[in-house]
C-alpha positions in Angstrom: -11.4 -12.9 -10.6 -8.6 -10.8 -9.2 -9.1 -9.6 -5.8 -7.4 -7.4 -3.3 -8.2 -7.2 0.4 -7.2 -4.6 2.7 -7.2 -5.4 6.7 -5.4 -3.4 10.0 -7.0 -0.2 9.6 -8.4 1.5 12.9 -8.5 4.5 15.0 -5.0 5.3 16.7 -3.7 8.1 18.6 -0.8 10.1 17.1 2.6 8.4 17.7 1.1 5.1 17.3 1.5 1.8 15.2 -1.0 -0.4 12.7 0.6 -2.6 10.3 -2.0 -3.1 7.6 -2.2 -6.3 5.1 -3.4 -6.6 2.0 -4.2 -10.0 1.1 -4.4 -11.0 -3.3 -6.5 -13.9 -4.6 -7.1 -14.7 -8.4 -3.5 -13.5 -9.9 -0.1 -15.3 -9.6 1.2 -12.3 -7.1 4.9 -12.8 -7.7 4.3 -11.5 -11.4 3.2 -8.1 -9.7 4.9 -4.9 -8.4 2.4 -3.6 -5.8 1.7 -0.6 -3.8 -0.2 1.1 -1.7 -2.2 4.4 -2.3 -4.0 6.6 0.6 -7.3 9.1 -0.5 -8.8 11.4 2.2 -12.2 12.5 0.9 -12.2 15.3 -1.6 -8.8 14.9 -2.6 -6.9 12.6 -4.9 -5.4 9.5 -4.1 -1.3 9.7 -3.2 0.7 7.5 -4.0 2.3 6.0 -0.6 4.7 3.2 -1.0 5.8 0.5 -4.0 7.7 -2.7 -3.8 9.0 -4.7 -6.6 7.6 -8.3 -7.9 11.0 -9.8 -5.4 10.5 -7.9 -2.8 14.3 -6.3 -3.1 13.5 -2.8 -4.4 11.4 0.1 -2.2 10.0 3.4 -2.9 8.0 5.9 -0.5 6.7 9.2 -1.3 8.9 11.8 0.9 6.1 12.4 4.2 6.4 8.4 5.0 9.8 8.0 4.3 11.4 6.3 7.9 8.1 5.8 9.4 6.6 3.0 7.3 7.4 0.1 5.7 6.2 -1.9 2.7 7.0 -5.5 2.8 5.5 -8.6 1.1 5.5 -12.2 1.3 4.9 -13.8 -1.8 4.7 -17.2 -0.6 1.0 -15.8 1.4 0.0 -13.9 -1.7 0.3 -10.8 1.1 1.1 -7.1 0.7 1.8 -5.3 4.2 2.7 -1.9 5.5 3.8 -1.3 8.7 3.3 2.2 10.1 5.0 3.8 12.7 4.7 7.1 14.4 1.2 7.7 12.7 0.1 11.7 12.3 -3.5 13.3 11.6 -1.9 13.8 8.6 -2.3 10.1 8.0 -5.6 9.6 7.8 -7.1 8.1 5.1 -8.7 5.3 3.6 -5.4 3.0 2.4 -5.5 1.1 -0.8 -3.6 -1.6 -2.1 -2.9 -2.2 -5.9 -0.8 -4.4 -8.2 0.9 -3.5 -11.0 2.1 -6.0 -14.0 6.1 -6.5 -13.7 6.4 -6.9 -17.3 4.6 -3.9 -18.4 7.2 -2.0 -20.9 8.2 1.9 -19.8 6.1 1.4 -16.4 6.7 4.1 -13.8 4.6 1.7 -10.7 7.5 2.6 -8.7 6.2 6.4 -9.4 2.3 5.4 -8.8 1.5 4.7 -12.2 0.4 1.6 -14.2 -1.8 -0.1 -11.3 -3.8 -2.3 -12.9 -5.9 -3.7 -9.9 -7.0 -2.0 -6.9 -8.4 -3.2 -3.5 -11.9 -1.6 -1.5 -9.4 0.1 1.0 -9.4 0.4 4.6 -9.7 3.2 7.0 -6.9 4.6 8.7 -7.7 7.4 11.9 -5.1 9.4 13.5 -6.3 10.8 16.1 -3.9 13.9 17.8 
């Protein structure tokens, strides 16, 4: 049974730090692009931030773009994202989710193609 668990979320005033991790059980990780998604209530998830199955390859969507930073470590089965200079704008309940390397045509490094997904965690921003 695949599992995805989220950790790090709190309450943090604006211009603050987390770093949240996501920690994968039940599927060989390194066979996995992941990413992580955000959803504030009554609004569809975004797509955050994607790293490739090696680690070598990034993507951001443009309003976290040199404020956070997806990392993993394969040999922990752990996704992370460190997240600096938090806004109110960044709260949300964060998600984590793996995508299939192999998967012909796949656009994970647009969002898409995320096969399993964790429970999330809550991240508050307060200003």
């Amino acid at each position: 049974q695949v599992q995805l668990v989220e950790s790090g979320g709190g309450l943090v005033q604006a211009g603050g730090s987390l770093r949240l991790s996501c920690a994968a059980s039940g599927l060989t990780f390194r066979n996995y692009h992941m990413g992580w998604f955000r959803q504030v209530p009554g609004k569809e998830r975004e797509f955050v931030a994607a790293i490739s199955w090696g680690g070598g390859s990034t993507y951001y969507t443009n309003s976290v773009k040199g404020r956070f930073t997806i990392s993993r470590a394969n040999a922990k089965n752990t996704l992370y994202l460190q997240m600096n200079s938090l806004k109110p704008e960044d709260t949300a309940v964060y998600y984590c989710a793996a995508a299939p390397k192999d998967l012909a045509g796949s656009t994970w490094y647009l969002g898409s193609d995320y096969h399993y997904w964790g429970q999330g965690t809550q991240v508050t921003v307060s200003s």
